[in-house]
MARMAR-679628 format. One line per field, with one value per atom (N, C-alpha, C, CB): residue in three letters; atom name; x, y, z. Coordinates in nm, 3 decimals, m for minus. Glycine has a CB too. Layout:
BEGIN
resn (ALA  ...);
name (CA  ...);
xx (X  ...);
yy (Y  ...);
zz (Z  ...);
***
This chain:
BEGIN
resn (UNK  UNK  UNK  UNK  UNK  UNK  UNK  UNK  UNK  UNK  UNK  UNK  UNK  UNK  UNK  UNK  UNK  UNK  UNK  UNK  UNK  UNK  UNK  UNK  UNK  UNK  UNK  UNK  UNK  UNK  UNK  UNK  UNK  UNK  UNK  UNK  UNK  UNK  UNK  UNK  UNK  UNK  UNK  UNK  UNK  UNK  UNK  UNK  UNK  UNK  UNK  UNK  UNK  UNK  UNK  UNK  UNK  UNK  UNK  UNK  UNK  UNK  UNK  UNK  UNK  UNK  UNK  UNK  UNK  UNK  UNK  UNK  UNK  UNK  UNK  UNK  UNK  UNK  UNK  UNK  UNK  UNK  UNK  UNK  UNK  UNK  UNK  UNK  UNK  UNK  UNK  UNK  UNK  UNK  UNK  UNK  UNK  UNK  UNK  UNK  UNK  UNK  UNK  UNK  UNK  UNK  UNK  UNK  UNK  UNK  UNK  UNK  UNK  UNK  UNK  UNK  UNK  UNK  UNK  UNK  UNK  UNK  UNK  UNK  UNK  UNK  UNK  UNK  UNK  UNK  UNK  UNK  UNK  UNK  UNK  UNK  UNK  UNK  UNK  UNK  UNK  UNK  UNK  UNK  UNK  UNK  UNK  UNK  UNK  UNK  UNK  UNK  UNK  UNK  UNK  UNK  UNK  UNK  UNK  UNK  UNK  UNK  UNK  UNK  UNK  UNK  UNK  UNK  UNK  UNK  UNK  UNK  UNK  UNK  UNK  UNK  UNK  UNK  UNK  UNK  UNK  UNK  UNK  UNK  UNK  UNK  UNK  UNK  UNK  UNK  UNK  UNK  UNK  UNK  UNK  UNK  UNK  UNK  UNK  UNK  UNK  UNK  UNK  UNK  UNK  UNK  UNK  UNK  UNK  UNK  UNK  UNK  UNK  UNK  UNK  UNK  UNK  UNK  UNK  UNK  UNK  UNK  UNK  UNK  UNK  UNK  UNK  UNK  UNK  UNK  UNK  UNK  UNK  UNK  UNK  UNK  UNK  UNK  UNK  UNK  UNK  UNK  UNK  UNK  UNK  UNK  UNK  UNK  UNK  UNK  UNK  UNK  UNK  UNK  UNK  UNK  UNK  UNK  UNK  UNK  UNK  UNK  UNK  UNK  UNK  UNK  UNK  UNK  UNK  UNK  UNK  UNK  UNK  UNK  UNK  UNK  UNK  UNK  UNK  UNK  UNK  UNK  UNK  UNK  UNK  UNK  UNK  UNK  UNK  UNK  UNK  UNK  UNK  UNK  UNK  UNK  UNK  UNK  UNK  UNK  UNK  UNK  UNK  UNK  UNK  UNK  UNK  UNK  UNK  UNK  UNK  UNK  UNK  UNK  UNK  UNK  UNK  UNK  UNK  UNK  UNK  UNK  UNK  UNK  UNK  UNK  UNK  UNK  UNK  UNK  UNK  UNK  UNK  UNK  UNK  UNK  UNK  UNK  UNK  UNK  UNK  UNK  UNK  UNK  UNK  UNK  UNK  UNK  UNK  UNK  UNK  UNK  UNK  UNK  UNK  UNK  UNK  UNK  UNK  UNK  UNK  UNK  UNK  UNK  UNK  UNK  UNK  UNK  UNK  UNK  UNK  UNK  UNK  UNK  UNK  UNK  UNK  UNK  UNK  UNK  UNK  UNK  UNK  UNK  UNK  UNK  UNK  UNK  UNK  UNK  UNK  UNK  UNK  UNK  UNK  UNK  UNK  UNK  UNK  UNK  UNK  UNK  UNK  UNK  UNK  UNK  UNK  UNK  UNK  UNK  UNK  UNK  UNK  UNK  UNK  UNK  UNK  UNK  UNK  UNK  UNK  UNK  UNK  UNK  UNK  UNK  UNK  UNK  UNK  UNK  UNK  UNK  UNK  UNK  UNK  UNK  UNK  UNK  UNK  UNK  UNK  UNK  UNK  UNK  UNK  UNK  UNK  UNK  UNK  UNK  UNK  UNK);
name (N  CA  C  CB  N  CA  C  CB  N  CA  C  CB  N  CA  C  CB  N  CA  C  CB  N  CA  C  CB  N  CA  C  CB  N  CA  C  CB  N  CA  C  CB  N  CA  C  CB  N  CA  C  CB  N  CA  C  CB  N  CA  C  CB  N  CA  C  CB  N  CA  C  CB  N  CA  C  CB  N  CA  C  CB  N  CA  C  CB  N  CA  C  CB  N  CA  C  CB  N  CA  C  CB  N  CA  C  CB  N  CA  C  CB  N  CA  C  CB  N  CA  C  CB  N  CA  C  CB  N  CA  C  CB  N  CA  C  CB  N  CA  C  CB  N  CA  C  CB  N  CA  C  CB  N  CA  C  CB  N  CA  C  CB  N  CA  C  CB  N  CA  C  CB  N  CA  C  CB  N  CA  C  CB  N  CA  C  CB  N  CA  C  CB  N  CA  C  CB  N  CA  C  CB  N  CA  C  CB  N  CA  C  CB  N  CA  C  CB  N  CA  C  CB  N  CA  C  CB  N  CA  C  CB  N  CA  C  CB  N  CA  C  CB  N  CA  C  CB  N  CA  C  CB  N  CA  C  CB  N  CA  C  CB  N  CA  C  CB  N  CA  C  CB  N  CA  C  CB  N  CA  C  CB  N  CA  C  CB  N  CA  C  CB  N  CA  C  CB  N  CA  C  CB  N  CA  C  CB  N  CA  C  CB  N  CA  C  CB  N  CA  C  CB  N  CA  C  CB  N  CA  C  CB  N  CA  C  CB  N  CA  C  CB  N  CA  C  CB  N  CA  C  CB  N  CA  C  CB  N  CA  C  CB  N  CA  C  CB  N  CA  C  CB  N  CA  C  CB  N  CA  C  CB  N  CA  C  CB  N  CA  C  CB  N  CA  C  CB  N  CA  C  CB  N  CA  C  CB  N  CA  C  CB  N  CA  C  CB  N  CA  C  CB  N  CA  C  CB  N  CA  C  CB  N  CA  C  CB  N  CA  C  CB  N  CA  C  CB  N  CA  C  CB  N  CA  C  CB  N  CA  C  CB  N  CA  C  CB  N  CA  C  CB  N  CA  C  CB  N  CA  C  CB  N  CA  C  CB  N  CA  C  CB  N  CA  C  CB  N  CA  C  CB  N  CA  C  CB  N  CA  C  CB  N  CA  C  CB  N  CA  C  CB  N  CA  C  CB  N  CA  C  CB  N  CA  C  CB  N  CA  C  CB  N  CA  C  CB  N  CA  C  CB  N  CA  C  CB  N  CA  C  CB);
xx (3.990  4.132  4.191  4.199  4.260  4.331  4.483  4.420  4.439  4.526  4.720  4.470  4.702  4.905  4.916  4.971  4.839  4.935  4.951  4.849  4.875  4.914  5.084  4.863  5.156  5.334  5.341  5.433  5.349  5.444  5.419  5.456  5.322  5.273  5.319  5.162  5.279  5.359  5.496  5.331  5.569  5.735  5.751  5.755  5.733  5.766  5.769  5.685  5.602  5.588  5.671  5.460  5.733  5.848  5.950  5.887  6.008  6.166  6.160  6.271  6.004  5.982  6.024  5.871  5.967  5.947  6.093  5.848  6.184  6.266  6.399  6.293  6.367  6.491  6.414  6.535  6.300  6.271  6.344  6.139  6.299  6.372  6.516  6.330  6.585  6.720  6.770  6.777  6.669  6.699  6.680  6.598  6.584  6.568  6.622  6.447  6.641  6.766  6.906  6.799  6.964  7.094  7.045  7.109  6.949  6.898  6.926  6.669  6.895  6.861  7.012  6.726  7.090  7.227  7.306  7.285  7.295  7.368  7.334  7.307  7.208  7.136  7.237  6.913  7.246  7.277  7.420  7.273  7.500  7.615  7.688  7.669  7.578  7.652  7.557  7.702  7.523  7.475  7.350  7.547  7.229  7.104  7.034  7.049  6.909  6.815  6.772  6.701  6.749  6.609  6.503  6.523  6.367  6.295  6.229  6.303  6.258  6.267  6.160  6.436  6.205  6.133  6.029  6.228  6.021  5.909  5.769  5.934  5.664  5.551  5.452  5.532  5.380  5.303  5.148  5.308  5.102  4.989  4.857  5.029  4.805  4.628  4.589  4.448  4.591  4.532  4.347  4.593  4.311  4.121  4.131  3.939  4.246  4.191  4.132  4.258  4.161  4.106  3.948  4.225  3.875  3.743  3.689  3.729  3.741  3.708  3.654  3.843  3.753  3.721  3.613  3.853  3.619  3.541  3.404  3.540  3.366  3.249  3.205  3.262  3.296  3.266  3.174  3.386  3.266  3.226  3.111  3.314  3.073  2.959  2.839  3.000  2.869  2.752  2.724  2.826  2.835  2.743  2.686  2.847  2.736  2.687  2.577  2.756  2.536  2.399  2.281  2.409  2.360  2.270  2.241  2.352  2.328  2.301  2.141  2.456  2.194  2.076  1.944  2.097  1.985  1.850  1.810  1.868  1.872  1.834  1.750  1.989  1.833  1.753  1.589  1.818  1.570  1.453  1.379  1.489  1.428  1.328  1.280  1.383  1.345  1.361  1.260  1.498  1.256  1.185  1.005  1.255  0.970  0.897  0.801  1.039  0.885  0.841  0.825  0.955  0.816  0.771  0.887  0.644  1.020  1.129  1.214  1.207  1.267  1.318  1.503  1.316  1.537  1.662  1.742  1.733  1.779  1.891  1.899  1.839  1.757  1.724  1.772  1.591  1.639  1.668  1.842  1.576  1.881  2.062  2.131  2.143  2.149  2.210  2.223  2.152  2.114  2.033  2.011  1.878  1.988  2.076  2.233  2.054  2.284  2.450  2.517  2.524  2.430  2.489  2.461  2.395  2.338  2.274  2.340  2.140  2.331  2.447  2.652  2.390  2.625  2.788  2.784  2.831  2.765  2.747  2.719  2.662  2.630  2.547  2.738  2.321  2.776  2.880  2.990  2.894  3.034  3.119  3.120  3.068  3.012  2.964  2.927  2.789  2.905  2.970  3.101  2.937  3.174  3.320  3.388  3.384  3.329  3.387  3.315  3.319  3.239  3.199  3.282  3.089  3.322  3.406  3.528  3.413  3.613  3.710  3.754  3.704  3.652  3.675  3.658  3.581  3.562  3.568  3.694  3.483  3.784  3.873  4.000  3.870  3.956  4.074  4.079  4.098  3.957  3.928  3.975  3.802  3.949  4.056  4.219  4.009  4.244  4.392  4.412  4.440  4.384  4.418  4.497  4.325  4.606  4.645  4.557  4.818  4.567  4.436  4.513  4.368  4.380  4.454  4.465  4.369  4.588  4.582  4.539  4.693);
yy (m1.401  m1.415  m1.277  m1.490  m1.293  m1.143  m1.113  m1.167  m1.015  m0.969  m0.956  m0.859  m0.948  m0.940  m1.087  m0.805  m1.175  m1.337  m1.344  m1.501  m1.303  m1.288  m1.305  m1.110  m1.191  m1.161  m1.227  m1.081  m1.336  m1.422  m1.536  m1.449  m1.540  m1.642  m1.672  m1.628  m1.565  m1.560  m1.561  m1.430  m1.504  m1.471  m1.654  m1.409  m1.710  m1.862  m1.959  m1.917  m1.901  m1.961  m1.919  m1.938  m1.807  m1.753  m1.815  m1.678  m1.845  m1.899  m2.025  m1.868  m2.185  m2.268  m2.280  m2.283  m2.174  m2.189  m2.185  m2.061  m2.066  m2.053  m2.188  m1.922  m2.263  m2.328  m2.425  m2.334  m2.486  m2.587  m2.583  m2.593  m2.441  m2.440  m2.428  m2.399  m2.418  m2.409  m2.565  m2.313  m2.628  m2.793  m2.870  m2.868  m2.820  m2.888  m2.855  m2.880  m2.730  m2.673  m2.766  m2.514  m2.776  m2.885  m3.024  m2.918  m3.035  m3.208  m3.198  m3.246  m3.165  m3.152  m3.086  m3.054  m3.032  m3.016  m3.123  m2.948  m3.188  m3.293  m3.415  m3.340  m3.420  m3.535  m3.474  m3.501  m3.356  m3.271  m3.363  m3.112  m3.317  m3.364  m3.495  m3.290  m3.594  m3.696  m3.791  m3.779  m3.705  m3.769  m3.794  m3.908  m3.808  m3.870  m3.869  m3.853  m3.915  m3.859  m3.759  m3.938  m3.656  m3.509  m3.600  m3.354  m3.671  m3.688  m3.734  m3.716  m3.805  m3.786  m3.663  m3.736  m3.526  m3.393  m3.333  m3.304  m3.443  m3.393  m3.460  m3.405  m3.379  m3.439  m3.415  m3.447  m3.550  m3.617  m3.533  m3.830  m3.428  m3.384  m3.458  m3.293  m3.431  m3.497  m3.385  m3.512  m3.412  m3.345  m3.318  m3.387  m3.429  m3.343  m3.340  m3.447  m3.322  m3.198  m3.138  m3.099  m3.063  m2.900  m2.957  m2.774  m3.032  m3.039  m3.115  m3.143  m3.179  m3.233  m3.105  m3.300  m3.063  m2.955  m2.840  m2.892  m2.815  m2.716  m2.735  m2.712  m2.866  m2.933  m2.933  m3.081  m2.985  m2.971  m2.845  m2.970  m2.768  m2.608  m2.580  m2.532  m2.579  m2.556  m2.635  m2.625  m2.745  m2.869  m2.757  m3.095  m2.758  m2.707  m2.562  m2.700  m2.477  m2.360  m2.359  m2.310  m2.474  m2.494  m2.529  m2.617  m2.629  m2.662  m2.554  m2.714  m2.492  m2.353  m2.292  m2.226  m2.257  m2.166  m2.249  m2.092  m2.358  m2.430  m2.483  m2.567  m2.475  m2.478  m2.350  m2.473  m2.235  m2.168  m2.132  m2.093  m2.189  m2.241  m2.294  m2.362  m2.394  m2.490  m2.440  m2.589  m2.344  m2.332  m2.263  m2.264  m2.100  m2.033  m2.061  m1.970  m2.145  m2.178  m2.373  m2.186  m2.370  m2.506  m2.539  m2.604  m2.627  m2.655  m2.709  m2.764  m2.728  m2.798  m2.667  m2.865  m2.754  m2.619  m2.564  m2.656  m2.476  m2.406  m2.539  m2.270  m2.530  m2.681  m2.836  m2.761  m2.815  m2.928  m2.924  m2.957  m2.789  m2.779  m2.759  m2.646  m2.673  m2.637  m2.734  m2.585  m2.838  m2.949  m3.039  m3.004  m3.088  m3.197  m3.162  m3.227  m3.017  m2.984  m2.999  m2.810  m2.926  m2.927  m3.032  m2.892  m3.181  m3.326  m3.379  m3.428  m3.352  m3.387  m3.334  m3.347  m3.218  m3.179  m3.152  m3.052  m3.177  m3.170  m3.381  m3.120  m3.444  m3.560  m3.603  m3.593  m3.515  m3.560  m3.499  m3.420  m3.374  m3.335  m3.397  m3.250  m3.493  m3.612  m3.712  m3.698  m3.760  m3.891  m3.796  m3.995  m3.721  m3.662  m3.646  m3.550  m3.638  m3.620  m3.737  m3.549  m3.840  m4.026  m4.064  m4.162  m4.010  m4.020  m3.972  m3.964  m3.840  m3.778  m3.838  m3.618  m3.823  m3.850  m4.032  m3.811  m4.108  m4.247  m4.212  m4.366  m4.153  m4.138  m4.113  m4.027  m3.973  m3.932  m4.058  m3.851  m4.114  m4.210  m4.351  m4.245  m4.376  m4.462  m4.436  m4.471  m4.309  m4.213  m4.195  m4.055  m4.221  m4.187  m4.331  m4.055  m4.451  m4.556  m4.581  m4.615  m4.663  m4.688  m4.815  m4.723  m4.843  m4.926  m5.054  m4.885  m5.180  m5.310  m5.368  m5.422  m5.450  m5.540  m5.673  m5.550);
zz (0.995  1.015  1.033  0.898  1.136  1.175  1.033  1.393  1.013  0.920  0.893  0.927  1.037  1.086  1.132  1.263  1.096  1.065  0.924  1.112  0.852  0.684  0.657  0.623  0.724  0.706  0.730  0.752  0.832  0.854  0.774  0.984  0.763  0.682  0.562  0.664  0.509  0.365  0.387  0.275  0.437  0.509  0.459  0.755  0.578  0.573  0.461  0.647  0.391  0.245  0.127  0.201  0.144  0.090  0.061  0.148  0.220  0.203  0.197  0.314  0.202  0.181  0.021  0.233  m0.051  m0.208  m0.265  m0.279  m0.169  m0.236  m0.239  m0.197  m0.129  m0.058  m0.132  0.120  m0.176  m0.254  m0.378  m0.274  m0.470  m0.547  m0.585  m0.575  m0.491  m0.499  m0.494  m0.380  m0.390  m0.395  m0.530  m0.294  m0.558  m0.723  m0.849  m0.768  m0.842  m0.921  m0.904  m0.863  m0.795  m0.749  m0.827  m0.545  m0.762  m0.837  m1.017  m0.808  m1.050  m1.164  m1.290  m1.136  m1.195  m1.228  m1.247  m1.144  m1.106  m1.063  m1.211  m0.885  m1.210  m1.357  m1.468  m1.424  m1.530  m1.610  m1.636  m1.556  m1.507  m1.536  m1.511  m1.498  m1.444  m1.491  m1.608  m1.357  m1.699  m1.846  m1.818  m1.904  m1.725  m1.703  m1.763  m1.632  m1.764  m1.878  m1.823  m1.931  m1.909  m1.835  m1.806  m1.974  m1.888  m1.897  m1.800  m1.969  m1.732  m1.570  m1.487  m1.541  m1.510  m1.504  m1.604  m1.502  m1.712  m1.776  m1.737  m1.918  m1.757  m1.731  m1.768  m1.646  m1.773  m1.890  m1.833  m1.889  m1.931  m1.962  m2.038  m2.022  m1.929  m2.023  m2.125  m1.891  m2.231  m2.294  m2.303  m2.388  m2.217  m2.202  m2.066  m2.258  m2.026  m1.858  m1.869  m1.781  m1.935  m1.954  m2.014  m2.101  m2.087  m2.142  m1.982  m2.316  m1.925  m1.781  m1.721  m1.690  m1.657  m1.570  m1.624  m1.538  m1.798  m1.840  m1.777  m1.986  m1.838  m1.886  m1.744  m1.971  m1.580  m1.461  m1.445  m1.388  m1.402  m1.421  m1.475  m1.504  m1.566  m1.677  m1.608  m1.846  m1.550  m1.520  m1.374  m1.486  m1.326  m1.185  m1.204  m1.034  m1.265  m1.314  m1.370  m1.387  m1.448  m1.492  m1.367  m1.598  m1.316  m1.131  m1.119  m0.972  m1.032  m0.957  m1.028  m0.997  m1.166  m1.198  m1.201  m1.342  m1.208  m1.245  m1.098  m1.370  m1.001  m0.825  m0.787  m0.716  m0.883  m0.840  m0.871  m0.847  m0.993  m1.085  m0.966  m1.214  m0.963  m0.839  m0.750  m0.759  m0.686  m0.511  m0.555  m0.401  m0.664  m0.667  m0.701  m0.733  m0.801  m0.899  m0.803  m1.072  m0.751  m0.689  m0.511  m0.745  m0.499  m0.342  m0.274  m0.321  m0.356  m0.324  m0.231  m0.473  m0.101  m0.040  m0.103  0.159  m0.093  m0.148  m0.151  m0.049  0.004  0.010  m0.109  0.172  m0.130  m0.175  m0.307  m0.159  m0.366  m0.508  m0.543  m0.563  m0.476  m0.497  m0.524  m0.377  m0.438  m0.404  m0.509  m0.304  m0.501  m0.641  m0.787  m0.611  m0.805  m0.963  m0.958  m1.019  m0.849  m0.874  m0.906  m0.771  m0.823  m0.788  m0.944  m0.643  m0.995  m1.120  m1.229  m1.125  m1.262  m1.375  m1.397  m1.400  m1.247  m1.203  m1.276  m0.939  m1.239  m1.283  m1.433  m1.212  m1.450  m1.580  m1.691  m1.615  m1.680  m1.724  m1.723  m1.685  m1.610  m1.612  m1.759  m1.484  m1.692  m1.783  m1.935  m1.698  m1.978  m2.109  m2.145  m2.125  m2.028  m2.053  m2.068  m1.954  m2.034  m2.046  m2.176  m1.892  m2.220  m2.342  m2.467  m2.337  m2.457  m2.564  m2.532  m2.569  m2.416  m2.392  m2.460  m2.244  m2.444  m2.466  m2.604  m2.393  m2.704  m2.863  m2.892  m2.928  m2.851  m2.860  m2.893  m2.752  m2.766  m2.772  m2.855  m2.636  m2.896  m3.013  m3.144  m3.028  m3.179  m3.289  m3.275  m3.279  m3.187  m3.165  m3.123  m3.047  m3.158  m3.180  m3.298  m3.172  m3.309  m3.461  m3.518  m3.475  m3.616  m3.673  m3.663  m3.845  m3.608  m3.619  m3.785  m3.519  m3.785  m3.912  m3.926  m3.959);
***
């Protein structure tokens, strides 16, 4: 990419950001003053995002090195080995994360009577 489309680029993404926010600023006045609820603008956080995505990360980071295990040490070619750890522990790291995540939420149940 040629370097002098960068300015404008950004230039545009600039006054996009700013004129958004000036629009939502108005919105959000306008709620203000005729009594609305805020809550509306708040928003609802997962609290095991963050162990999702870790645990992602970590799974394929483990592939990688362990693709590279293969490729080196075995008859499996790069593509192969790379691929098929990443798919394998990028996966395998999921389905740990539906695991904790569902415990989690068994605990943060209130108890039946």
């Amino acid at each position: 990419m040629e370097p002098g489309i960068l300015v404008p680029i950004a230039f545009f993404t600039m006054i996009f950001g700013i004129v958004y926010l000036a629009i939502r600023k108005k919105e959000r006045m306008l709620l203000i003053q005729r009594g609305a609820d805020a809550s509306a603008f708040e928003s609802k956080r997962n609290e095991t995002a963050t162990l999702k995505w870790g645990l992602l990360f970590l799974g394929i980071g483990i592939g990688i090195l362990l693709g590279r295990v293969f490729a080196a040490y075995t008859c499996l070619g790069e593509e192969a080995s790379y691929f098929s750890m990443i798919c394998l522990f990028g996966g395998l790291s999921l389905v740990i994360y539906h695991f904790l995540a569902r415990k989690t939420e068994k605990q943060n149940l209130p108890p039946k009577e």
